[in-house]
GULOGU-592464 format. One record per residue: chain; residue number from 1; y, x, z of N, C-alpha, C in turn. Coordinates in steps of 0.05 Angstrom, whole numbers, plus 5000, padded with zeros to 4 digits. Atoms other than C-alpha are relative to their C-alpha. Last residue first. Layout:
N
<site A NUM <Y X Z> <Y X Z> <Y X Z>>
...
This chain:
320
<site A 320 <4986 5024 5013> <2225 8145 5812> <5023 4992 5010>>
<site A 319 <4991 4996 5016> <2192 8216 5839> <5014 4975 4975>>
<site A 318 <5015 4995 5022> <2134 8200 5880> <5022 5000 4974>>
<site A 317 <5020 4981 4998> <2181 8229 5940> <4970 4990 4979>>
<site A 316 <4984 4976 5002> <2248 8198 5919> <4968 5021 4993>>
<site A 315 <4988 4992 5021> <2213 8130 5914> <5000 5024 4988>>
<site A 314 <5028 5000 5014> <2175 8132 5984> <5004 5000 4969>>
<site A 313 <5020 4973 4984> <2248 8162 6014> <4969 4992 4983>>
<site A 312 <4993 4978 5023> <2279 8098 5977> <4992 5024 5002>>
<site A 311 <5007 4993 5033> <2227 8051 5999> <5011 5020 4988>>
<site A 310 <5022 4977 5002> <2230 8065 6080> <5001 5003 4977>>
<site A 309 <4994 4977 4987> <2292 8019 6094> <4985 5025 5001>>
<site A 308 <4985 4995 5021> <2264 7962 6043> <5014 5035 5018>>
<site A 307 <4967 5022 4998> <2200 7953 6081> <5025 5023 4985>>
<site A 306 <4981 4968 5008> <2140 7994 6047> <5024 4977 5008>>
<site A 305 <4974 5013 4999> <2077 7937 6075> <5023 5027 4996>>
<site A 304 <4986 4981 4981> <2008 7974 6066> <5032 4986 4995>>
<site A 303 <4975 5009 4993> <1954 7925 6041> <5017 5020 5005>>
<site A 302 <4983 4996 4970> <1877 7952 6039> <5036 4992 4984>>
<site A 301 <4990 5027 5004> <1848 7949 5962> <5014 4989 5028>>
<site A 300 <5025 5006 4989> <1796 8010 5982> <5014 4961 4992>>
<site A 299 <5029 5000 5020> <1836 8043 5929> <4978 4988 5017>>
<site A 298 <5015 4975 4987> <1907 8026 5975> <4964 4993 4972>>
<site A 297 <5029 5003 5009> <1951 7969 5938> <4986 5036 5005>>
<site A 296 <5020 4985 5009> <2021 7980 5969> <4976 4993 5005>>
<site A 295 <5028 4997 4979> <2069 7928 5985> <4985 5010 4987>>
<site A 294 <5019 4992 5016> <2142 7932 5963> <4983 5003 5017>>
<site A 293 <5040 4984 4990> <2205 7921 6001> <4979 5006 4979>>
<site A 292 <4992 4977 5002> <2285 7905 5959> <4968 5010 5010>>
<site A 291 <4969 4979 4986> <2300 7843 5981> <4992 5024 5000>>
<site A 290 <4969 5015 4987> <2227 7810 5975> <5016 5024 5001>>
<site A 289 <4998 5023 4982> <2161 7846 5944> <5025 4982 5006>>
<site A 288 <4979 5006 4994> <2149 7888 5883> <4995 4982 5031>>
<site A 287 <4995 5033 5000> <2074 7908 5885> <5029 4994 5012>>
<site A 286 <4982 5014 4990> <2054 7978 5878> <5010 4982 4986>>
<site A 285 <4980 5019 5012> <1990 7997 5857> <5020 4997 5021>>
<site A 284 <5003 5014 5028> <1934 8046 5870> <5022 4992 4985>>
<site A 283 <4982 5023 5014> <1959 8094 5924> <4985 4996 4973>>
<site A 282 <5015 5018 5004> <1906 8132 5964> <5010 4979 4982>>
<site A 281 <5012 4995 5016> <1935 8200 5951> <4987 4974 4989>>
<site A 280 <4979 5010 5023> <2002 8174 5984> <4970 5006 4975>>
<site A 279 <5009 4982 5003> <1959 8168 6056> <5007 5000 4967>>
<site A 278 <5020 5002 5022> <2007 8115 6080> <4991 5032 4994>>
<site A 277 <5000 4971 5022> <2041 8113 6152> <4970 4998 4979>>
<site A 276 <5024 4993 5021> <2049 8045 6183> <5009 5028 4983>>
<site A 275 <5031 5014 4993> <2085 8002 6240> <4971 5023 4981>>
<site A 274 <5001 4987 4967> <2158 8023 6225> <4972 5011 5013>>
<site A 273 <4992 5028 4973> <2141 8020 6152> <5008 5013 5031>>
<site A 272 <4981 5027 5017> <2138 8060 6097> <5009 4989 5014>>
<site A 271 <4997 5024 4985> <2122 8126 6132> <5007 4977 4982>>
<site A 270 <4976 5009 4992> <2096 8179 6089> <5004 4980 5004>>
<site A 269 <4998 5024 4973> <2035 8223 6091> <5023 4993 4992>>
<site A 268 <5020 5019 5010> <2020 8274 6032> <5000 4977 5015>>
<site A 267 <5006 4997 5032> <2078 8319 6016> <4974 4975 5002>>
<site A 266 <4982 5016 5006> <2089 8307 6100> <5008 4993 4962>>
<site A 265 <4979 4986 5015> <2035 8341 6121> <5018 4979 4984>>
<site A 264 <5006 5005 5023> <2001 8309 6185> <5022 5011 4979>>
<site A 263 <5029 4976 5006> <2010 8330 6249> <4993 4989 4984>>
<site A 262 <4996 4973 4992> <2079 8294 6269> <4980 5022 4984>>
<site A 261 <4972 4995 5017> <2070 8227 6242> <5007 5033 4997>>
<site A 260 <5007 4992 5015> <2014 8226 6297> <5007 5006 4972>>
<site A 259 <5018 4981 4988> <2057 8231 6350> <4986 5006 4976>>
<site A 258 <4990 4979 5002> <2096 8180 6312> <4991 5029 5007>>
<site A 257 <4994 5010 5021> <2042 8122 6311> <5019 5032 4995>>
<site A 256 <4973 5020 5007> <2029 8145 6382> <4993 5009 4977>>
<site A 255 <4971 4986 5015> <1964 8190 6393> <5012 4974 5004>>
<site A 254 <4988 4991 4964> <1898 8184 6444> <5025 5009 4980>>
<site A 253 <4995 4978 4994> <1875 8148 6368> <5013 5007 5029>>
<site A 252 <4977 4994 4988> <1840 8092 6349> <5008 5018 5005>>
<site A 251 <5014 4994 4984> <1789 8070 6287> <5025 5002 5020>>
<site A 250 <4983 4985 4987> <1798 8026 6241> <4994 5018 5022>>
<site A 249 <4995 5007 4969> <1738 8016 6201> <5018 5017 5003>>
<site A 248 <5000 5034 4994> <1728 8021 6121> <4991 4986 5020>>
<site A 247 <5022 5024 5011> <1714 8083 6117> <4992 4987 5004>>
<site A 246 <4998 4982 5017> <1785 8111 6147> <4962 4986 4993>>
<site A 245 <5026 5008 5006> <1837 8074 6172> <4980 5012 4977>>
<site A 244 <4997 4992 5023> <1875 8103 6230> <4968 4980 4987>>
<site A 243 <5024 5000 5011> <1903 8071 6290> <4995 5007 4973>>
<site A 242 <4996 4989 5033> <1966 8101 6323> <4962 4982 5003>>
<site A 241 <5014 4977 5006> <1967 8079 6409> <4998 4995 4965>>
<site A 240 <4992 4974 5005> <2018 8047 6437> <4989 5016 4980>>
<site A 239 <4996 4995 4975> <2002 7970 6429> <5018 5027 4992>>
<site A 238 <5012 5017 4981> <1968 7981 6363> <5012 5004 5022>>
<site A 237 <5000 5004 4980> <1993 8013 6310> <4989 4973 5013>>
<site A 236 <4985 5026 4985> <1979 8032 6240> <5003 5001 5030>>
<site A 235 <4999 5005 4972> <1949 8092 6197> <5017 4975 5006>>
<site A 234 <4979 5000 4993> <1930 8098 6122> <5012 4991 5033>>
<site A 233 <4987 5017 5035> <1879 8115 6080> <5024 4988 5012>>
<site A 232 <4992 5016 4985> <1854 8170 6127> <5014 4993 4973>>
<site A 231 <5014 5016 4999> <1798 8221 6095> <5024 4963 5010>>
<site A 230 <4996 5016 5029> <1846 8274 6077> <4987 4965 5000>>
<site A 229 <4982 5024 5003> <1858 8270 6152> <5000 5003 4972>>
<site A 228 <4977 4992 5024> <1792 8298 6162> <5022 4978 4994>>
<site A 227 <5002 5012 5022> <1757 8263 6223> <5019 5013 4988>>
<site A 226 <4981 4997 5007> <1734 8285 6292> <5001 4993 4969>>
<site A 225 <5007 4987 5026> <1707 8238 6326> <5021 5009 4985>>
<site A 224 <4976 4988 5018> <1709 8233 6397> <4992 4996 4982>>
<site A 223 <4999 4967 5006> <1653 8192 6433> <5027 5002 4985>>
<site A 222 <4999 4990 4978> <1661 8116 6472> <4996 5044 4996>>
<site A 221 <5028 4994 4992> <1636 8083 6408> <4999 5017 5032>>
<site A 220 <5010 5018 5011> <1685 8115 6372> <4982 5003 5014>>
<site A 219 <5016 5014 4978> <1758 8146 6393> <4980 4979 4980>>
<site A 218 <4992 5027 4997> <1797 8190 6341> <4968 4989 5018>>
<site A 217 <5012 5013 4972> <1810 8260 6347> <4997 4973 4996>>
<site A 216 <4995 5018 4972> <1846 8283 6288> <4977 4993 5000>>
<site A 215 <5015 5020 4992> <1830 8342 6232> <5019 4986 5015>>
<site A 214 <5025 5008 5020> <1866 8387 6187> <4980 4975 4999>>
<site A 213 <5028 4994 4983> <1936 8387 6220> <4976 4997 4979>>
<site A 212 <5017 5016 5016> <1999 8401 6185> <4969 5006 5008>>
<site A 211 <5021 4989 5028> <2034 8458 6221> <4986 4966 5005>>
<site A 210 <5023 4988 4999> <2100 8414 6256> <4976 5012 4982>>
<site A 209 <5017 5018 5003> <2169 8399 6230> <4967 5019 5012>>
<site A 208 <5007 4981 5013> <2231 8425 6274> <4964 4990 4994>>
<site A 207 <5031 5001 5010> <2270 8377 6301> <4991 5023 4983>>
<site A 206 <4990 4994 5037> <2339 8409 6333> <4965 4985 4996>>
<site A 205 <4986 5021 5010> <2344 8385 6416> <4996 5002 4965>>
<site A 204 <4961 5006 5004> <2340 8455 6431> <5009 4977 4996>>
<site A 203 <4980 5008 4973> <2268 8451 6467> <5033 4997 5007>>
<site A 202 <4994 4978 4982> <2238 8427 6401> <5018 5002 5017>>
<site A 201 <4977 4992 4988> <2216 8365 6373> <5008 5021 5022>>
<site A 200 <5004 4990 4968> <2162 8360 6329> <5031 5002 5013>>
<site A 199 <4991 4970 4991> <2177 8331 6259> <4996 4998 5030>>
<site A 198 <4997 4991 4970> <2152 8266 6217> <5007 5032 5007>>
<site A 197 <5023 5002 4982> <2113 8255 6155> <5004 5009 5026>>
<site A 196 <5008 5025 5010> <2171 8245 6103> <4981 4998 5023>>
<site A 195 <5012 5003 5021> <2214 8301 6145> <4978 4966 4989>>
<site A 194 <5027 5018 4990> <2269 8306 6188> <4987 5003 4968>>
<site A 193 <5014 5009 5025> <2330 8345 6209> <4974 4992 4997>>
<site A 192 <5034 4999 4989> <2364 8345 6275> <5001 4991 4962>>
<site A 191 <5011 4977 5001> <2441 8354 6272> <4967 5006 4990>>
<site A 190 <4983 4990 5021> <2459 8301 6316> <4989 5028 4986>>
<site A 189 <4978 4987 4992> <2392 8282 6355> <5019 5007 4981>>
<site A 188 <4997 4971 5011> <2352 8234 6326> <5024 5016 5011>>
<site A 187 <4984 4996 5030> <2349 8160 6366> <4998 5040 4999>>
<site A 186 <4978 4994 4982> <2283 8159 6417> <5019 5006 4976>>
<site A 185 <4994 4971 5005> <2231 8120 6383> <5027 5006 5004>>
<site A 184 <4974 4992 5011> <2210 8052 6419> <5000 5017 4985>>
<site A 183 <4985 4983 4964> <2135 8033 6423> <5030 5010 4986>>
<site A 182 <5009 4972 4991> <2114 7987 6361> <5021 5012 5018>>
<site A 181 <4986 4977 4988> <2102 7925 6353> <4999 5019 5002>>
<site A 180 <5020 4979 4984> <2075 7888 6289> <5016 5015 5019>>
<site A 179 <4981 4999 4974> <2105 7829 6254> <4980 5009 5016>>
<site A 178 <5010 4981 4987> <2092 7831 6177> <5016 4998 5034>>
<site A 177 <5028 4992 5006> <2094 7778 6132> <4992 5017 5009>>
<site A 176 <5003 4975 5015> <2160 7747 6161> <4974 5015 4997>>
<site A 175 <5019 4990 4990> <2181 7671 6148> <4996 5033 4995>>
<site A 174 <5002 4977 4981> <2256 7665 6138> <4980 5011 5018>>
<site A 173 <5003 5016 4974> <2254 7611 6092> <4987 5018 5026>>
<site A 172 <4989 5020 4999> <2240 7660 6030> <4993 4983 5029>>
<site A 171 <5004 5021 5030> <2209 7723 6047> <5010 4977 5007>>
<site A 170 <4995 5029 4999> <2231 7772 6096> <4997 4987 4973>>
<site A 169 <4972 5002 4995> <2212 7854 6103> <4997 4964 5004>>
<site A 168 <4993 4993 5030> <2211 7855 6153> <4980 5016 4987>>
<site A 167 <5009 5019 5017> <2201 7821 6226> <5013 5024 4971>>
<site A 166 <4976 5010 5013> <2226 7860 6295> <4983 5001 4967>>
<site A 165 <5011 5025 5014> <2167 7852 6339> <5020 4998 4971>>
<site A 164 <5015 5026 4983> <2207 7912 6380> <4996 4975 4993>>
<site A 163 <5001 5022 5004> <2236 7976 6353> <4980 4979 5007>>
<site A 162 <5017 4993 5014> <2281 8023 6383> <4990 4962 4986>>
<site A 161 <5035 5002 4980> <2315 8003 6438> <4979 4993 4979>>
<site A 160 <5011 4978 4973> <2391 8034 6415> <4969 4995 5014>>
<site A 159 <5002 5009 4972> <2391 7995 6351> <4990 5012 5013>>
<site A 158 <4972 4995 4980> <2426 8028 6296> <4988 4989 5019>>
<site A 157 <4968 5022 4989> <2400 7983 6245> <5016 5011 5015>>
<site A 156 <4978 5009 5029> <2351 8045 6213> <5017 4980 5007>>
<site A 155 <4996 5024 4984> <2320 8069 6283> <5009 4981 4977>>
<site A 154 <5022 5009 4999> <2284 8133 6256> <5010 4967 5002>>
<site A 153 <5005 4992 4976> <2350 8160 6217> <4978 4971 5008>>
<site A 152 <4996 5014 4984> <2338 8157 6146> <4999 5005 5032>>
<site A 151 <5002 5039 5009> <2304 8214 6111> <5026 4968 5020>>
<site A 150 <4978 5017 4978> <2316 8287 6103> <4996 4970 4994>>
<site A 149 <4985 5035 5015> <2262 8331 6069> <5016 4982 5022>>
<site A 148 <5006 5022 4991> <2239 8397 6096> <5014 4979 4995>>
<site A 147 <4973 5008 4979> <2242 8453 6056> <4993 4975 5008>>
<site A 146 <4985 4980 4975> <2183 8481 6023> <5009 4992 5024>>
<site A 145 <4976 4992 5011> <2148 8432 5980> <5009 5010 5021>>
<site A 144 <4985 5006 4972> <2078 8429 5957> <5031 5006 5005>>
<site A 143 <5001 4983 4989> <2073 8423 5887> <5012 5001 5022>>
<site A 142 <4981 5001 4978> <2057 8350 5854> <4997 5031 5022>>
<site A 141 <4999 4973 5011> <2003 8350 5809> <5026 5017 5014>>
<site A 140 <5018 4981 4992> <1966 8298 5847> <5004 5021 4988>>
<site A 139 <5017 4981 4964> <2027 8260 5856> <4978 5023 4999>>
<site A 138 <4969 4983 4986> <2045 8252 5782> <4999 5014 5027>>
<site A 137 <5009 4979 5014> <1971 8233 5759> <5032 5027 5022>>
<site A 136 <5024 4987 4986> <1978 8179 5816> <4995 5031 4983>>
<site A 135 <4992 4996 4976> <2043 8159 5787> <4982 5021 5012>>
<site A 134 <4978 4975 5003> <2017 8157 5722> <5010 5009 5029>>
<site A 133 <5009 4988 4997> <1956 8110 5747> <5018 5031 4985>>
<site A 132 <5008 4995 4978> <2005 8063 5774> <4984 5033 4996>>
<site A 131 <4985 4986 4994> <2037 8048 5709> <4998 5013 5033>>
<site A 130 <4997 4974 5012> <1977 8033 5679> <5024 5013 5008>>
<site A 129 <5019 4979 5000> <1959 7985 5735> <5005 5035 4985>>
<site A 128 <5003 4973 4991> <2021 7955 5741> <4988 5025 5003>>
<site A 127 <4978 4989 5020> <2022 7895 5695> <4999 5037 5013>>
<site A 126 <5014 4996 5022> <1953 7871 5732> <5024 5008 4983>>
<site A 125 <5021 4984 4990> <1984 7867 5804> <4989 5011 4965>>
<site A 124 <4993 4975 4984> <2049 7845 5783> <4977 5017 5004>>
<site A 123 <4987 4996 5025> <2022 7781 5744> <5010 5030 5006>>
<site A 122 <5022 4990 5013> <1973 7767 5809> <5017 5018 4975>>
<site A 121 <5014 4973 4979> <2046 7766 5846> <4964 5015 4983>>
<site A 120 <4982 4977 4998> <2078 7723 5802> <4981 5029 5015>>
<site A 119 <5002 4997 5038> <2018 7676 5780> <5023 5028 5005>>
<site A 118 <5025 4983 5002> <2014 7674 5866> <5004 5004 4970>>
<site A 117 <5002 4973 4989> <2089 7665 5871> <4970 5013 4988>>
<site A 116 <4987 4972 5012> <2088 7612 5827> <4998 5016 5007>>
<site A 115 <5027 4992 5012> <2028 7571 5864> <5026 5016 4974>>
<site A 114 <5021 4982 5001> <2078 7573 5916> <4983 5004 4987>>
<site A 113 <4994 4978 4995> <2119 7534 5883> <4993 5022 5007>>
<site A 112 <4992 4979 5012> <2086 7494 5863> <5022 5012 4994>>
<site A 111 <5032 4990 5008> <2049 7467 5924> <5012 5020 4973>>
<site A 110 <5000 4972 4983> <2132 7462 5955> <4974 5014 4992>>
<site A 109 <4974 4977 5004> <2145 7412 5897> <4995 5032 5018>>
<site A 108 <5011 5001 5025> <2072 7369 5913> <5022 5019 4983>>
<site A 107 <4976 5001 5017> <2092 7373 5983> <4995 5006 4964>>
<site A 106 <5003 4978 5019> <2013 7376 6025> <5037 4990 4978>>
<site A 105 <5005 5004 5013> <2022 7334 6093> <5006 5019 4979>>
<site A 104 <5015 5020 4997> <2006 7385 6121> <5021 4970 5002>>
<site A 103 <5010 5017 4984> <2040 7449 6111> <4994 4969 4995>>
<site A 102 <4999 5022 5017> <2044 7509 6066> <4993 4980 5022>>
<site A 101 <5011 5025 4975> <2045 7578 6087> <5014 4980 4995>>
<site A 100 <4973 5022 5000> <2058 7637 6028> <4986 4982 5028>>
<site A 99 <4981 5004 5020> <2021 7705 6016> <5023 4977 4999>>
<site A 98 <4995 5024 5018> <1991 7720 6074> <5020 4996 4992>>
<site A 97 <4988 5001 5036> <1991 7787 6090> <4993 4979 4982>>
<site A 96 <5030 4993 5013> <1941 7779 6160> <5006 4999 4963>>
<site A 95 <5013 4973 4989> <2005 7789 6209> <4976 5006 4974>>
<site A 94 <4987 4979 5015> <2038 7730 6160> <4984 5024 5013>>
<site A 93 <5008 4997 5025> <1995 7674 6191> <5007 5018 4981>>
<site A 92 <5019 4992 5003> <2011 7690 6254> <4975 5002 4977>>
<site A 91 <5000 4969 4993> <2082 7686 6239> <4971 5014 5010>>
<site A 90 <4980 4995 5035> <2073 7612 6209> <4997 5035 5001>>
<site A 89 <5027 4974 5009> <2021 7591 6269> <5015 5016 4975>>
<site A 88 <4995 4979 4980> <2073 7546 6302> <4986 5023 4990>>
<site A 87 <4971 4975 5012> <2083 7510 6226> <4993 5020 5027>>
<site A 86 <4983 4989 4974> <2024 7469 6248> <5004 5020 4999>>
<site A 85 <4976 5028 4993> <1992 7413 6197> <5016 5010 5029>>
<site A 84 <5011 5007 4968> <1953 7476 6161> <5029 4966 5014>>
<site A 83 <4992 5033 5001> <1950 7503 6092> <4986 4987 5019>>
<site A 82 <5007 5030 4976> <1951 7575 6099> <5009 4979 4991>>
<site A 81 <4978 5021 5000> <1965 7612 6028> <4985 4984 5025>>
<site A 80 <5002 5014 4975> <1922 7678 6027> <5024 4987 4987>>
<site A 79 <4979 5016 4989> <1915 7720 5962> <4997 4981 5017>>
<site A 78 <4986 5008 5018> <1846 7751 5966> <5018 4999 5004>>
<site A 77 <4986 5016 4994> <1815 7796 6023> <5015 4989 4977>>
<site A 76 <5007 5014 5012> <1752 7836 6017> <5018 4974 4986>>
<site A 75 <4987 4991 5027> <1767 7895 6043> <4995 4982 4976>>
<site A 74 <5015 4998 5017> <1719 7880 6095> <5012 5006 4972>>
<site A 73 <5021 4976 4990> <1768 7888 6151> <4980 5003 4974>>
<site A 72 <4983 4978 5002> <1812 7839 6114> <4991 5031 5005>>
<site A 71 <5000 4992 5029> <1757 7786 6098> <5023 5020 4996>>
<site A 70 <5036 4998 5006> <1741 7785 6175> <5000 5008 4972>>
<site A 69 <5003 4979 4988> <1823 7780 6188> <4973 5004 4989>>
<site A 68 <4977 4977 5015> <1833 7723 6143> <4998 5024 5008>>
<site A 67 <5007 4998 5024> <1774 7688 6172> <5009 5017 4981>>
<site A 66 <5031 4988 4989> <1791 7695 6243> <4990 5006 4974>>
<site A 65 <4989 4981 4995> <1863 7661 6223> <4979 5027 4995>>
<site A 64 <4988 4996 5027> <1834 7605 6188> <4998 5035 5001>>
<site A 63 <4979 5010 5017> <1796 7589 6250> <5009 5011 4984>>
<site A 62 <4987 4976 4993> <1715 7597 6263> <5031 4997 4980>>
<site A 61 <5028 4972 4996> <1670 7542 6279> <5023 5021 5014>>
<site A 60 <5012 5008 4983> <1721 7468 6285> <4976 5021 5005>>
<site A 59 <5017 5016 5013> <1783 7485 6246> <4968 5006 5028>>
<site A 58 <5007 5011 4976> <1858 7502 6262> <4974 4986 4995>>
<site A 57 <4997 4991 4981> <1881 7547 6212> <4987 4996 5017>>
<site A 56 <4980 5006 4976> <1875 7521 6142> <4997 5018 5024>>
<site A 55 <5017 4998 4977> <1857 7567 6086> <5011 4991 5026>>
<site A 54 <4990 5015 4982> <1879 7563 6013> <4986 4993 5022>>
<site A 53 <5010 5019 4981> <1843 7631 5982> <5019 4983 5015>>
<site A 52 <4994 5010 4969> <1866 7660 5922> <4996 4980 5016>>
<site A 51 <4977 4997 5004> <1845 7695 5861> <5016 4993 5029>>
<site A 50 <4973 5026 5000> <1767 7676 5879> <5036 5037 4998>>
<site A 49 <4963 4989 5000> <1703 7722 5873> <5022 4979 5002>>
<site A 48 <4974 5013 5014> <1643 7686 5900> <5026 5016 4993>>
<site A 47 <5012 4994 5026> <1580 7733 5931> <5025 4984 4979>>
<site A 46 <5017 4981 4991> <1613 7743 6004> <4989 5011 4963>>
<site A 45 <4985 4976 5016> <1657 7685 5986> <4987 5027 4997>>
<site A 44 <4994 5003 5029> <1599 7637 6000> <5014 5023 4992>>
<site A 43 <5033 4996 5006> <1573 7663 6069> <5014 4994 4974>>
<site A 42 <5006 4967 5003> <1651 7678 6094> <4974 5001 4983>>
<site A 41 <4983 4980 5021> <1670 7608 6075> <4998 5028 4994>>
<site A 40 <5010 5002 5021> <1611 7579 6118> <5017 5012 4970>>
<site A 39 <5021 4995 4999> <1636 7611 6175> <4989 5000 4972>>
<site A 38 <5007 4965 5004> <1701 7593 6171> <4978 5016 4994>>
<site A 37 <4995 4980 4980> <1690 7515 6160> <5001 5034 4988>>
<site A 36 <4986 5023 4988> <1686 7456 6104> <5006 5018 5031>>
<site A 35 <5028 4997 4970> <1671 7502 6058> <5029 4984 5013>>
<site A 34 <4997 5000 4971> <1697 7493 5985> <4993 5002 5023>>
<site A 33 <5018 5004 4981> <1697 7522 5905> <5006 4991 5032>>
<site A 32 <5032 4988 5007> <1716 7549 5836> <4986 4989 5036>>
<site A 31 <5011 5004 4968> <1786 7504 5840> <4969 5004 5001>>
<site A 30 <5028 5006 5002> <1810 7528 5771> <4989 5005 5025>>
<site A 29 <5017 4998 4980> <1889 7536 5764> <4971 4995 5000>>
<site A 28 <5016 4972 5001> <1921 7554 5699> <4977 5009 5024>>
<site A 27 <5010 4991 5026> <1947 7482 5679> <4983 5030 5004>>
<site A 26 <4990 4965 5016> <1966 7466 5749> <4982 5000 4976>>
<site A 25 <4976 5010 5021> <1941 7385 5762> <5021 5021 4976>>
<site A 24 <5014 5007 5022> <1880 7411 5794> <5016 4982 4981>>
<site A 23 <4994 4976 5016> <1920 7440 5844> <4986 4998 4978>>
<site A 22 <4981 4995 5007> <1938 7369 5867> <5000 5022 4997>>
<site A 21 <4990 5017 5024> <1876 7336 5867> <5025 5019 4988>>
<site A 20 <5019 4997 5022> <1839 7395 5905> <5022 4987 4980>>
<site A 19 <4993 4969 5002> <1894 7396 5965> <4985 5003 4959>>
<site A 18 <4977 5007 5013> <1883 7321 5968> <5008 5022 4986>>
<site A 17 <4997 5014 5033> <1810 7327 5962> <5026 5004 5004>>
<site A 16 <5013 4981 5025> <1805 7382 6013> <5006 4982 4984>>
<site A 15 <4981 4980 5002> <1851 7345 6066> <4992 5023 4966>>
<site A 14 <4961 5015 5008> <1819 7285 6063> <5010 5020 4995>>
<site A 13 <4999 5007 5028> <1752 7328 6072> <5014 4986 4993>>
<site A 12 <5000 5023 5013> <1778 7357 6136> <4997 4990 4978>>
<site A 11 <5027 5029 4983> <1740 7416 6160> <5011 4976 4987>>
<site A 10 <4981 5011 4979> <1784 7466 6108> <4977 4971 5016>>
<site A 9 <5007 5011 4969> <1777 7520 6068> <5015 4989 5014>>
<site A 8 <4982 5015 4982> <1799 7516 5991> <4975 4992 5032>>
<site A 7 <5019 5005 4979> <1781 7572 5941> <5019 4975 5018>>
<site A 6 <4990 5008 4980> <1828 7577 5876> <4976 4994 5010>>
<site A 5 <5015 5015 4981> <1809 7618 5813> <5007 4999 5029>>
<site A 4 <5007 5001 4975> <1866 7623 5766> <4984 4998 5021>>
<site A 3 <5007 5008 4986> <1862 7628 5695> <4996 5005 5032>>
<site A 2 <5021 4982 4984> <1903 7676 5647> <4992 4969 5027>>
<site A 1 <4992 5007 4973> <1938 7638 5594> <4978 5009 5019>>
């Protein structure tokens, strides 16, 4: 039986013992440690490995949230389960790929359950490896490919105003682990063909895919830099503007998310998400998710959400 190690931040020590008592009743769990704030959770975990961190929200340095992000940038980030006494934070708790949210008082039925998922989800991560590193063999032998590949049209529901906070994919009790905006995209013209990494649009209305750029422009520090896009592990949005991430800082771009979709080769870029284009060399693992999604393990250990309307195109193109 493979052992668990569980972290538990949280200012209330009521709250830590109860939380404690009752994962210390799991047969596979092992509560390696607590801080009674953010702060002091970052100084421990720093040298502490843990399986997954229970992390309230609302605490008296630095909150849950702040914490989750700080060990996300750092690539440092375990399984997340908030355990907080205020459900309003549920969707802000998902932006930072937390794994489940759990509230206050603690449900001794709802604790395991969630502590299935995590046995599920660690159980996924460590079954996949060897079948990950076929994949990866498969891609990097992978011959570029001519014709331009046809995917989904950009809007996948059909909705005329693009898309906007809209949530997927969905895990049980209709919290969603990813809710990122991004600027409309205009629907595909009849006719118009498309590729995994986007297409330029020419003055007939027909897409036609762009040359595959070498470098981008990205903003640091108030200078350009330019940066190899082998180098980019996988881009996101912000507002308007594309952010790429590339040793281990985001950086920004004078691009859209699609814009930059555009200038990149499409054998090696492909969209999973509305919100996110992956760099396919970087792929470690994939991780089943809900209804059909999957969340990609990047080699720096980075997240990449594949909602169910992107998977069969990320399928098709490593060949499963």
């Amino acid at each position: 039986m493979m052992i668990i190690r569980a972290f538990i931040v949280d200012d209330e020590a009521p709250s830590r013992r109860e939380l404690r008592f009752l994962l210390e009743k799991l047969p596979d769990c092992r509560v390696v440690g607590e801080a009674d704030g953010g702060e002091e959770a970052l100084e421990i975990l720093a040298d502490l490995p843990v399986d997954v961190l229970f992390l309230d929200i609302q605490m008296h340095d630095l909150d849950g949230l702040s914490v989750a992000r700080k060990l996300l940038e750092q690539n440092r980030l375990p399984l997340v389960v908030f355990a907080t006494a205020f459900d309003a934070y549920a969707l802000k708790a998902f932006e930072v790929r937390a794994l489940d949210y759990i509230l206050k008082p603690f449900d001794p039925e709802r604790l395991e359950a969630t502590w299935r998922r995590v046995r599920e989800r660690l159980a996924q991560r460590t079954g996949l490896e060897e079948h990950l590193a076929d994949l990866k063999a498969l891609l990097l032998s992978r011959e570029p490919v001519a014709a331009v590949q046809t995917r989904p049209d950009e809007l996948g529901d059909g909705s005329p105003g693009g898309y906007r906070g809209k949530a997927s994919p969905e895990p049980p009790g209709g919290l969603s682990p990813t809710w990122i905006e991004e600027p409309a995209v205009p629907p595909t013209e009849p006719g118009a063909s498309s590729g995994c990494a986007g297409n330029g649009i020419a003055g007939s209305g027909v897409h036609e895919r762009h040359r595959a750029f070498d470098r981008v422009a990205a903003n640091k520090e108030g200078k350009l830099l330019l940066v190899d896009v082998s180098k980019i592990l996988y881009a996101t949005v912000e507002g308007r503007k594309a952010l790429i991430k590339v040793d281990g800082e985001l950086l920004e771009l004078n691009l859209t998310l699609q814009e930059l979709e555009d200038r990149l080769d499409p054998d090696r870029f492909c969209r999973t998400h509305r919100a996110f284009l992956v760099n396919l060399s970087a792929l470690r693992e994939i991780v089943p998710w809900f209804n059909g999604a999957y969340n990609l393990i990047l080699h720096d250990k980075s997240e990449v959400p594949v909602s169910r309307h992107y998977a069969r195109q990320l399928k098709d193109l490593l060949g499963l």
